[in-house]
C-alpha positions as CSV (number, residue, x, y, z in Angstrom):
1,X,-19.1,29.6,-14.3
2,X,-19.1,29.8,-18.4
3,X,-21.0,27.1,-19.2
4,X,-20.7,28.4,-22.8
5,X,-16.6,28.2,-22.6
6,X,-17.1,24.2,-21.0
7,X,-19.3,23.3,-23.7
8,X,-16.6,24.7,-26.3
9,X,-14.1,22.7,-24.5
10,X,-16.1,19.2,-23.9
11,X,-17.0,19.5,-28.1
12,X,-13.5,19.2,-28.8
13,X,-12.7,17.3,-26.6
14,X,-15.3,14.8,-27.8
15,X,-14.4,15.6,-31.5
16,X,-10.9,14.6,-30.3
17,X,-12.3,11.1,-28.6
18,X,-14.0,10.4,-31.8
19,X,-10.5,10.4,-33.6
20,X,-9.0,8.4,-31.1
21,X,-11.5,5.4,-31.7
22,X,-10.3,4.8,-34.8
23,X,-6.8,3.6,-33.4
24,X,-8.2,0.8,-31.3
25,X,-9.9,-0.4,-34.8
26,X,-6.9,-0.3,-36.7
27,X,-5.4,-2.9,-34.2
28,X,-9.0,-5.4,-34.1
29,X,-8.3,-4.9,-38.4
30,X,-4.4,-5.7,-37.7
31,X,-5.6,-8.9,-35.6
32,X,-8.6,-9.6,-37.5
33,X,-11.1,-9.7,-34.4
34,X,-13.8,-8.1,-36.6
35,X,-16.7,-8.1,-33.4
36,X,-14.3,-5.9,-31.7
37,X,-14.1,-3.0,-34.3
38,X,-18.4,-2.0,-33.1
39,X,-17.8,-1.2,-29.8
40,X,-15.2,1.8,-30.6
41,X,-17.0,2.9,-33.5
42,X,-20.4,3.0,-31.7
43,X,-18.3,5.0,-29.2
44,X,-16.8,7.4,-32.1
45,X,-20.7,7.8,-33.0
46,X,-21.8,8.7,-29.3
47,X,-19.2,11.1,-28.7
48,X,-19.8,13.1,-32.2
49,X,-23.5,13.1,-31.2
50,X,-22.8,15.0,-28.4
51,X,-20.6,16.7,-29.9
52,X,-23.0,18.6,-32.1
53,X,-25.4,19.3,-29.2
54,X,-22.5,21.6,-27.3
55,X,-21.5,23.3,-30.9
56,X,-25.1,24.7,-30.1
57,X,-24.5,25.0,-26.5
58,X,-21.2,26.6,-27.0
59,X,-22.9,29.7,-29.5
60,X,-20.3,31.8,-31.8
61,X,-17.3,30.9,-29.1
62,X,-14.0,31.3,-31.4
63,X,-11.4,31.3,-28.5
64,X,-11.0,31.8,-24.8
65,X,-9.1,34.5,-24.2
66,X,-10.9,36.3,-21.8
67,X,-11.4,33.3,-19.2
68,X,-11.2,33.4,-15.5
69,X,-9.0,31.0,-13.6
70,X,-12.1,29.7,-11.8
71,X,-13.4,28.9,-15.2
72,X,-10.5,27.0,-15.9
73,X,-10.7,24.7,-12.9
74,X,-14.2,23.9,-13.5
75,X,-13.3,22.9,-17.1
76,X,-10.4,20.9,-16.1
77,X,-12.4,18.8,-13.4
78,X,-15.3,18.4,-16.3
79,X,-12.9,17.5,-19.3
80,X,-11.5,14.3,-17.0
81,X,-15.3,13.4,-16.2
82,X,-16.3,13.3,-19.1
83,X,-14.0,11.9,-20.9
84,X,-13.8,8.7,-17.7
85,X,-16.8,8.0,-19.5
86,X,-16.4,8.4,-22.8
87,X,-13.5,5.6,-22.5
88,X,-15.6,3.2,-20.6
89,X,-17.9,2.9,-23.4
90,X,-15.9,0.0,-25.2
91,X,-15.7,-1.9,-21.8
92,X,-19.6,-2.6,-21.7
93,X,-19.2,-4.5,-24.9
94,X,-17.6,-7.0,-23.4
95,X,-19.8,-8.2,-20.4
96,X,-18.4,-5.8,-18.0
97,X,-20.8,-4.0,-15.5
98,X,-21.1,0.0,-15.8
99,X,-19.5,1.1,-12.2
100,X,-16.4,-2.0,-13.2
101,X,-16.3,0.0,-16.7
102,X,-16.0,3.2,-15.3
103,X,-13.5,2.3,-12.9
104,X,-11.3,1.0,-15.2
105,X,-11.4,3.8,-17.5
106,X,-11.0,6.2,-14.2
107,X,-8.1,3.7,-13.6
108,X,-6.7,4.5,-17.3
109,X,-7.1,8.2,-17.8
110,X,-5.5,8.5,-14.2
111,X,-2.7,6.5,-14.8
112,X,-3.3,4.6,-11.4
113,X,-3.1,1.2,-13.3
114,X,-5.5,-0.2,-10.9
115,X,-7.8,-3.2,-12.7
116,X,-10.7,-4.9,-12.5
117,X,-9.5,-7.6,-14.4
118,X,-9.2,-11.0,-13.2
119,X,-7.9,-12.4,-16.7
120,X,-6.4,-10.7,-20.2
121,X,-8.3,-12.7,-22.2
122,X,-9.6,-9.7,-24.3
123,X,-9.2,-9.0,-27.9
124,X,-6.4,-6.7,-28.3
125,X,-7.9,-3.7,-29.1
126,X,-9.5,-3.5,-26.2
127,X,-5.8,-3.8,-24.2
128,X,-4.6,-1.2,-26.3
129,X,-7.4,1.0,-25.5
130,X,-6.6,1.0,-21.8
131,X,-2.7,1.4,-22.8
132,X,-3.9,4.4,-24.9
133,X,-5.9,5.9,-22.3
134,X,-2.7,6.1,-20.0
135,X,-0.6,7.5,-22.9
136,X,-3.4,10.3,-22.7
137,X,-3.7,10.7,-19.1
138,X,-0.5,11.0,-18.3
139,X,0.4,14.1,-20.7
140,X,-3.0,15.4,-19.7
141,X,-6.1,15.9,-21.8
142,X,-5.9,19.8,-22.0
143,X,-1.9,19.9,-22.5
144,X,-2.7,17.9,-25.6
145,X,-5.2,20.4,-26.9
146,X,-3.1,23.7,-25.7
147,X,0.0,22.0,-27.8
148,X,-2.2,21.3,-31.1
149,X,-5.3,24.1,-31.0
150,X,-4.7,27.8,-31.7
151,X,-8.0,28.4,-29.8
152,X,-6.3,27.7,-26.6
153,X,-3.4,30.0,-26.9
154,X,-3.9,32.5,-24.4
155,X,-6.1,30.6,-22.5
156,X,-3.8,28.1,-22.6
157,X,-1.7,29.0,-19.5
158,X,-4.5,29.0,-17.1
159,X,-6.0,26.1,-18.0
160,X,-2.2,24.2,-17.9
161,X,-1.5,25.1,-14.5
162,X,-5.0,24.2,-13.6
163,X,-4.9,20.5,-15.1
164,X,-0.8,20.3,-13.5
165,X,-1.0,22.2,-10.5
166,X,1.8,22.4,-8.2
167,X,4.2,24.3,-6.1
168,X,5.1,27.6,-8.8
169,X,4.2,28.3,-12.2
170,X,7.2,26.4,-14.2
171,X,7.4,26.9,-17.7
172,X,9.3,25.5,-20.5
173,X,9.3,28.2,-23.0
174,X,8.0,31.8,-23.0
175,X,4.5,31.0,-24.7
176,X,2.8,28.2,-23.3
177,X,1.7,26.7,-26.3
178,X,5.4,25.9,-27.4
179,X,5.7,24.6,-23.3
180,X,3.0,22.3,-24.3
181,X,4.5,21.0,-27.7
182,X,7.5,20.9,-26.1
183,X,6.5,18.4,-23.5
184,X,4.7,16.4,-26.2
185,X,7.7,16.1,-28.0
186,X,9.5,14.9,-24.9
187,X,6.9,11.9,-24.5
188,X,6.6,10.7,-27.2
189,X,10.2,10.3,-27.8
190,X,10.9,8.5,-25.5
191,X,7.3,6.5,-25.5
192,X,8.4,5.3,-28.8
193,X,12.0,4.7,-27.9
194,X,11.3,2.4,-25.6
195,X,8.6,0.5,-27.2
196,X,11.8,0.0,-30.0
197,X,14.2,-0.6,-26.9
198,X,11.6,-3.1,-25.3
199,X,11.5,-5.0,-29.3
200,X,14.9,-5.7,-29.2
201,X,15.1,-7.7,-25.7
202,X,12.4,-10.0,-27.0
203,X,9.0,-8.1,-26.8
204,X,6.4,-8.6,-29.2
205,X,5.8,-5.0,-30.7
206,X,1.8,-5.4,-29.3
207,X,3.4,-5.9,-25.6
208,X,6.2,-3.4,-26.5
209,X,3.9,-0.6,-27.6
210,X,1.6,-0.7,-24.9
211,X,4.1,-1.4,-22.2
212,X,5.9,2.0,-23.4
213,X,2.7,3.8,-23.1
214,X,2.3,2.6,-19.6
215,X,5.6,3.1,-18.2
216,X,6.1,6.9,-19.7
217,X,2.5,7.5,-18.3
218,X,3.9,5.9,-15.0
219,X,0.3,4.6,-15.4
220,X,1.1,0.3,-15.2
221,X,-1.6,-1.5,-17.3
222,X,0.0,-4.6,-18.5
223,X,-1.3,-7.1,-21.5
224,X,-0.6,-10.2,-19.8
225,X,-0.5,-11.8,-16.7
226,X,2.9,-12.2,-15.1
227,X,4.4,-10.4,-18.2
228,X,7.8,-9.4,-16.1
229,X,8.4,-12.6,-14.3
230,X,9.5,-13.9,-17.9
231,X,11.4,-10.9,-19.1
232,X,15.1,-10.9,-18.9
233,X,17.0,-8.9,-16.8
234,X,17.8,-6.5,-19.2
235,X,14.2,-5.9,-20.5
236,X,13.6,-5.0,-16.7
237,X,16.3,-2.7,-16.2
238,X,15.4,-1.0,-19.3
239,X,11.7,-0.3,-17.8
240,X,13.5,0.3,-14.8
241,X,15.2,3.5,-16.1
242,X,12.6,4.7,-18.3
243,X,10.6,4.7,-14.9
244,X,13.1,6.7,-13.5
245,X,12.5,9.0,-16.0
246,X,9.0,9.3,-15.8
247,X,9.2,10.4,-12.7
248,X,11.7,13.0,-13.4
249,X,10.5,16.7,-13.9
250,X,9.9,17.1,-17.5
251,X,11.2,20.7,-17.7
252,X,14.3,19.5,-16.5
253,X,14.9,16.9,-18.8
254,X,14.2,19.6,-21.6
255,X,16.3,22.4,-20.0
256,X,19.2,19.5,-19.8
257,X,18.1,18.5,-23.9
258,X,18.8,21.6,-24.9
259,X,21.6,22.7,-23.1
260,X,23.3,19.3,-23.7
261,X,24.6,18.9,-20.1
262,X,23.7,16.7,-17.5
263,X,25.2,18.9,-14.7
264,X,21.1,21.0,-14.9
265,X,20.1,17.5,-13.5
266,X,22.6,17.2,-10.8
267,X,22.1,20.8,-9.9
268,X,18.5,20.6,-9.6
269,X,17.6,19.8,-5.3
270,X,14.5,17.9,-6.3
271,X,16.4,15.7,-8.9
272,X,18.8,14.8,-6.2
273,X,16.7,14.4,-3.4
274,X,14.5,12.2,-5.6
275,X,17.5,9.8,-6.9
276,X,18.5,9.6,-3.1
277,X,15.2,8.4,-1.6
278,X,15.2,6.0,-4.7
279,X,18.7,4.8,-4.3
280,X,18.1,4.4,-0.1
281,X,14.7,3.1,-0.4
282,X,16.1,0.5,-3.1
283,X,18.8,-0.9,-1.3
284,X,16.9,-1.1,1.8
285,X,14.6,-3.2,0.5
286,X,17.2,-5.3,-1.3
287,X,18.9,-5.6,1.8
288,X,15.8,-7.4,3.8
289,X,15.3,-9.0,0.3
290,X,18.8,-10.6,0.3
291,X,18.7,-11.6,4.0
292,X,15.2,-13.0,4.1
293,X,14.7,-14.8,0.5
294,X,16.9,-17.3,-1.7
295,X,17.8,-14.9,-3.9
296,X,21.0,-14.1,-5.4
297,X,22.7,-10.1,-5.0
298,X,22.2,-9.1,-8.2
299,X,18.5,-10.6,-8.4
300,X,17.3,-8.6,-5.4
301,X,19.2,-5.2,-6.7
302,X,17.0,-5.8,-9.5
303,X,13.7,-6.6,-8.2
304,X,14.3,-3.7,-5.4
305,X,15.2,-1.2,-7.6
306,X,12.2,-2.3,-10.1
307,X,9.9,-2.1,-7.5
308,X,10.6,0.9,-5.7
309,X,11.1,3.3,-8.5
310,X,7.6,1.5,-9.6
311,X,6.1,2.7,-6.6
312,X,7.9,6.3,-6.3
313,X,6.5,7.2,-9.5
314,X,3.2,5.6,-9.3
315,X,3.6,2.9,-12.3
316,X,2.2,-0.1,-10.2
317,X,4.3,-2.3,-12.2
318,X,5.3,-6.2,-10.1
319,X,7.8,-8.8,-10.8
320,X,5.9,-10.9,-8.4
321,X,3.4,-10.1,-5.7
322,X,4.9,-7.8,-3.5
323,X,3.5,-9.9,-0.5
324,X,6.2,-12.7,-1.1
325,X,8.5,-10.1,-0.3
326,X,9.7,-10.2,3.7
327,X,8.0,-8.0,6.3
328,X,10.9,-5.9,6.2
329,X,11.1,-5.1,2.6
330,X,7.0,-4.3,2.5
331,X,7.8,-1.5,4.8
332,X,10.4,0.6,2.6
333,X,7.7,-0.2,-0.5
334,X,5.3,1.2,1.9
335,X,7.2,4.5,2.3
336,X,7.9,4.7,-1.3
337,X,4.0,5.4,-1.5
338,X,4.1,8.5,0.2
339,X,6.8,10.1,-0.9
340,X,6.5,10.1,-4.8
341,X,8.7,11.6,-7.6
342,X,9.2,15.0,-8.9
343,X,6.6,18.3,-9.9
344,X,5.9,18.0,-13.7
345,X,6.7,14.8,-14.2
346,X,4.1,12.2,-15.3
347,X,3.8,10.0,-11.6
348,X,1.4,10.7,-9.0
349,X,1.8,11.3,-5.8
350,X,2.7,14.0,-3.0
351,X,5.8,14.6,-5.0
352,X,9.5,15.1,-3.6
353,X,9.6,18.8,-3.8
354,X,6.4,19.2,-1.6
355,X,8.5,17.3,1.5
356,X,11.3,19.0,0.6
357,X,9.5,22.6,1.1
358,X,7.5,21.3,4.6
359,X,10.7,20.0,6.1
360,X,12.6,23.4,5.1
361,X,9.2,24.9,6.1
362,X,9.3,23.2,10.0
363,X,13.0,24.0,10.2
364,X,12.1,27.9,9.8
365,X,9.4,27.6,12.4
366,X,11.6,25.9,14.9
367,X,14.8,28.1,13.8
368,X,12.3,31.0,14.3
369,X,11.5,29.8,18.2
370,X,15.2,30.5,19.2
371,X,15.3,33.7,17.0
372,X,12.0,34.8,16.6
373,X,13.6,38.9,14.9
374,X,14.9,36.8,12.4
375,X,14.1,36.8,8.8
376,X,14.1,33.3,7.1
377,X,13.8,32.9,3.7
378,X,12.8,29.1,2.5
379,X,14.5,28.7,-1.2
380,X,14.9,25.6,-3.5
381,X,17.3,25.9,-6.1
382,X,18.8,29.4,-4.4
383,X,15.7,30.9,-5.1
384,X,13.3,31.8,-2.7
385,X,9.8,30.2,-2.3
386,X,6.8,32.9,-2.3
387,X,5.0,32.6,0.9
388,X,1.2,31.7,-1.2
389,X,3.6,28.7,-2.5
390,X,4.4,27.7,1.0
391,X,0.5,28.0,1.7
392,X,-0.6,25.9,-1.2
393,X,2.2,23.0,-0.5
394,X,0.2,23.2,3.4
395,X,-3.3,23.2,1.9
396,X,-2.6,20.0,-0.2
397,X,-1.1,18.2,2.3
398,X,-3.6,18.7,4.7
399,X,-6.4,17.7,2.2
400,X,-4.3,14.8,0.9
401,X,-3.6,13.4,4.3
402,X,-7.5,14.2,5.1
403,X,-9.6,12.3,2.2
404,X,-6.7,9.8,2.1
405,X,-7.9,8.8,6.1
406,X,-11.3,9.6,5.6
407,X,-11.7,7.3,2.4
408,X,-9.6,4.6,4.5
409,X,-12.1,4.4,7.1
410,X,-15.1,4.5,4.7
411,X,-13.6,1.3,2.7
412,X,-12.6,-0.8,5.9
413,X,-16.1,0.2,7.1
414,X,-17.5,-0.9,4.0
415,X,-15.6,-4.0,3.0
416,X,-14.7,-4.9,6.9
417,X,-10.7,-4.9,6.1
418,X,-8.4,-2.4,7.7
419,X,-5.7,-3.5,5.1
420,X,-7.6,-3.7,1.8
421,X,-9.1,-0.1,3.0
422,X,-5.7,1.7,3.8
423,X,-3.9,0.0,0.7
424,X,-6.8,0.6,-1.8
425,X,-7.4,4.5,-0.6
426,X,-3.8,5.7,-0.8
427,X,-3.2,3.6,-3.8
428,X,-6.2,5.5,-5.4
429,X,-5.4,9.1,-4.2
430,X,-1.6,8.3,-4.9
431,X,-2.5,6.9,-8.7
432,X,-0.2,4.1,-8.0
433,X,-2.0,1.1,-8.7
434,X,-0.9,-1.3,-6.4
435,X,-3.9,-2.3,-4.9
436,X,-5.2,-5.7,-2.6
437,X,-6.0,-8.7,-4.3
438,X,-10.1,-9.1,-5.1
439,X,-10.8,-5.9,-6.2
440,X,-13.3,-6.7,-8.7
441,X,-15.2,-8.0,-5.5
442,X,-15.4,-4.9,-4.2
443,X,-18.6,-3.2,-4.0
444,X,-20.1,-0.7,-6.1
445,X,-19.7,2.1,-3.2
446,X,-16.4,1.3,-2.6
447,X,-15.8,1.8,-6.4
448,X,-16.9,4.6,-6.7
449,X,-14.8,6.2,-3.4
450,X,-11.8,4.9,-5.0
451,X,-13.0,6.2,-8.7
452,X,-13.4,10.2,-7.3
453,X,-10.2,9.3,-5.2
454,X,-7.8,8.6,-8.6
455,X,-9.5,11.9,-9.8
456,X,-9.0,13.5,-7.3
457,X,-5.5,12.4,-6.6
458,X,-4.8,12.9,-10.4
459,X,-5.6,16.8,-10.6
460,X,-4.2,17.2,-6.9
461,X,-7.0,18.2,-5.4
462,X,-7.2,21.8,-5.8
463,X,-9.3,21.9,-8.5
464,X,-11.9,19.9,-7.1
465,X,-11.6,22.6,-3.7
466,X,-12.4,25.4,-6.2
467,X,-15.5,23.4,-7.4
468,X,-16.5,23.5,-3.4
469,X,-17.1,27.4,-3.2
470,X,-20.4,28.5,-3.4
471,X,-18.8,31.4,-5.6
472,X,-17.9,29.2,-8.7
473,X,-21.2,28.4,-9.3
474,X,-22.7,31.6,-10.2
475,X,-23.7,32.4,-13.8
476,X,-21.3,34.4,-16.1
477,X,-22.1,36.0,-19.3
C-alpha cells in the first residue's frame, strides 16, 4: 500500500470538504440562524488542518499515474471513511452523541436514508447538510474528483471502477475523465430539474432542493415529517419517475441522450427486466392494497408504484408507514429489497443485472447436465459475459447473502428482535433506508454493525475483500 498516494488523495479530498462547508452557511445566512453558521466553519477549519499535515505526508506527489489497482481499493475504502466523519462533525453541535453522528453521516454519504432522528426540528442548514451529503454520495466522492482534477486522469479509471464496481468495465466515453463529467452532467440535470419540477406542484424551494438531491441520489432524507402524505398526486408521481430514473443505468440514459432515441432503452435486457419487476411488483402490491384497504384504484396505483420503485432503487422514501399496508402487500415490498435496480445507476442494492446473469448462469449448469459436450455461452445484450464476470457476480452474492445473515443474527442477538434485526441488516447492506421504528434506541454496537454494513453495501463489498488480504498491507515505495 502507497500510503504516500492515500495521503494525496485524503488532502483533497479534505480541501474539497472545506469548500463544501461553506454551502450549509450560505443557507443558516439565507435563514438567518446565525449559531448555526460555527459548526460548519469549525468543520471547514478541522478538515484544512489536516489537510496540511498529509501535504507533508503526501511529499512531491503530482499525479497518480503509476498506481496499482490494489492501491486504488484501499484509497476508495479510506476516502468514504474519512470523509463519514468529516460530515458528522456539524451533528455534535447540536446535542447529538458521536456513534448517532456518525451514523447519520454513514447514513448520508451512503445514500441509505436511514435516521436517527426522532423530530426535524433543526435549523436548516443542518437538513441541507444531510441532503448535500447524499447529492455527494450518490455520484461518488472519487467520480467527482476524476471529473474536475487533471491529477486523476490516468489514474482515474482504476480508481472509478474501484468506487462503482460491478459486473464489466462500462464506460461512457473513451477517456474516463470525460465518463466522469459526463455522468456529472447527467445528475445534476436532472437534480435541478426536479427541484424546479417539485416548485411548481407547491414545494417550497428549501423542500424542493433537498428533496431533489435525495431522490437522484436514491438516498431518501426528507426535511419534514410526513412531507408526502400532504403532497398532491402529481408532486408524487413526479418523484415517482425521477426514482425510476435513478435507478436506471446512467450510461444508458447518456447513450439514449445522445443518440436521441428511446429504442437504446428498450433494447437494453437490464432496462427491461428492471421496468418488469417494477411494473409486477407494483401492481401486486396495489392489488392486496385495493382488496385489503379503503382506498380508491387510482390511490393504491399510486402509493404502490411510489413505494416499490422507492424500495427497488433504495430511496426509502413512505407515503405512510409501510406497516399500515396489508400482510400481503408487505411481502412484494419485501422482495423489492432484494432485487434492486440497474449497474451504474445511483440505487443500492444487488442490482437487476446480477440476477439476471445467476439465473442465465444456473440455466447453463442445468442445460450442461443433459449435454455436458456442449459449449454455452451466457450473454446479456448479445454479447457474451467473460467467465471472471460470472465469478465476480458469484463472489458478491455469496458475501452479500453472508454479512447480510451474519449481521441479522448479531442485531436480533443484540437487541432481542428477529424483525428489527433482519429489517435493519438488509436495509443497511441494501442502502435502502427503510428501517424499524426506534432506531435511535438502538445500541451503540448495533450502530456501528449497521454503520460498516451501509459501507460496505455502498462500495459492494469488494473493496473491503481486497482490504482483507494480508498482501495489500505491505509497504510500497
Amino acid at each position: 500500500m502507497r500510503f504516500d498516494y492515500l495521503a494525496f488523495v485524503l488532502k483533497k479530498i479534505l480541501k474539497l470538504s472545506a469548500l463544501i462547508s461553506v454551502l450549509p452557511m450560505l443557507v443558516a445566512l439565507y435563514y438567518k440562524e446565525y449559531p448555526s453558521l460555527y459548526p460548519f466553519l469549525y468543520t471547514g477549519i478541522i478538515a484544512l488542518i489536516i489537510n496540511l499535515f498529509l501535504t507533508k505526508a503526501s511529499g512531491n506527489i503530482k499525479n497518480l499515474n503509476d498506481i496499482r489497482k490494489t492501491n486504488c481499493f484501499g484509497i476508495v475504502v479510506t476516502s468514504w471513511f474519512i470523509t463519514t466523519i468529516v460530515l458528522a462533525i456539524p451533528f455534535l453541535f447540536f446535542g447529538i452523541s458521536p456513534i448517532d453522528a456518525l451514523y447519520e453521516s454513514t447514513s448520508g454519504i451512503t445514500t441509505t436514508g436511514s435516521t436517527i432522528f426522532t423530530h426535524y426540528n433543526y435549523p436548516h442548514a443542518l437538513l441541507f447538510w444531510r441532503a448535500l451529503s447524499q447529492g455527494i454520495g450518490g455520484l461518488g466522492i472519487l467520480v467527482i474528483f476524476i471529473a474536475i482534477l487533471p491529477q486523476f486522469a490516468v489514474a482515474g479509471r482504476q480508481m472509478f471502477f474501484a468506487e462503482t464496481p460491478g459486473p464489466g468495465e462500462e464506460m461512457l466515453t473513451p477517456r474516463i475523465r470525460s465518463t466522469a463529467s459526463a455522468m456529472c452532467k447527467i445528475y445534476l440535470t436532472l437534480t435541478i430539474l426536479l427541484a424546479i419540477l417539485l416548485k411548481i406542484t407547491g414545494m417550497n424551494w428549501f423542500d424542493s432542493i433537498c428533496t431533489s438531491m435525495s431522490t437522484l441520489s436514491c438516498g431518501g432524507f426528507i426535511t419534514k415529517e410526513n412531507l408526502f402524505i400532504h403532497a398532491s398526486s402529481l408532486t408524487l408521481w413526479i418523484i415517482t419517475i425521477f426514482m425510476v430514473i435513478s435507478g436506471t443505468n446512467f450510461n444508458l440514459l447518456w447513450r439514449c441522450f445522445a443518440k436521441r432515441n428511446l429504442k437504446t432503452l428498450i433494447k437494453d435486457e437490464e432496462f427491461r427486466v428492471y421496468i418488469y419487476i417494477f411494473l409486477l411488483l407494483s401492481a401486486a402490491a396495489a392489488l392486496c392494497g385495493y382488496i385489503n384497504m379503503n382506498y380508491t384504484i387510482t390511490d393504491v396505483i399510486r402509493d404502490g408504484a411510489f413505494s416499490i420503485i422507492s424500495i427497488m432503487t433504495s430511496n426509502g422514501f413512505a407515503i405512510d408507514s409501510y406497516a399500515s399496508w396489508p400482510l400481503s402487500a408487505q411481502v412484494f415490498l419485501f422482495i423489492a429489497m432484494f432485487t434492486g435496480a440497474s449497474a451504474s445507476s445511483t440505487s443500492g442494492g444487488i442490482k437487476i443485472i446480477r440476477w439476471v446473469l445467476v439465473f442465465k448462469f444456473l440455466k447453463t449448469e442445468i442445460t450442461r447436465v443433459f449435454h455436458p459436450n456442449a459449449v454455452i455461452n451466457i450473454k446479456t445484450n448479445n454479447q457474451i459475459v467473460p467467465k471472471d464476470v460470472i465469478g465476480q457476480v458469484l463472489i458478491f452474492m455469496f458475501f452479500y447473502f453472508l454479512i447480510f445473515i451474519f449481521s441479522a443474527i448479531i442485531i436480533t442477538i443484540i437487541e432481542h428482535n428477529a424483525e428489527a434485526g433482519i429489517l435493519s441488516a438488509i436495509n443497511a447492506l441494501g442502502n435502502i433506508g427503510f428501517a424499524p421504528d426506534g432506531i435511535s434506541s438502538f445500541s451503540p454496537v448495533t450502530k456501528l454493525i449497521l454503520i460498516f454494513d451501509m459501507l460496505i453495501g455502498r462500495l459492494e463489498i469488494i473493496p473491503f475483500l481486497v482490504l482483507l488480504q494480508p498482501e495489500f498491507w505491505e509497504t510500497r515505495k
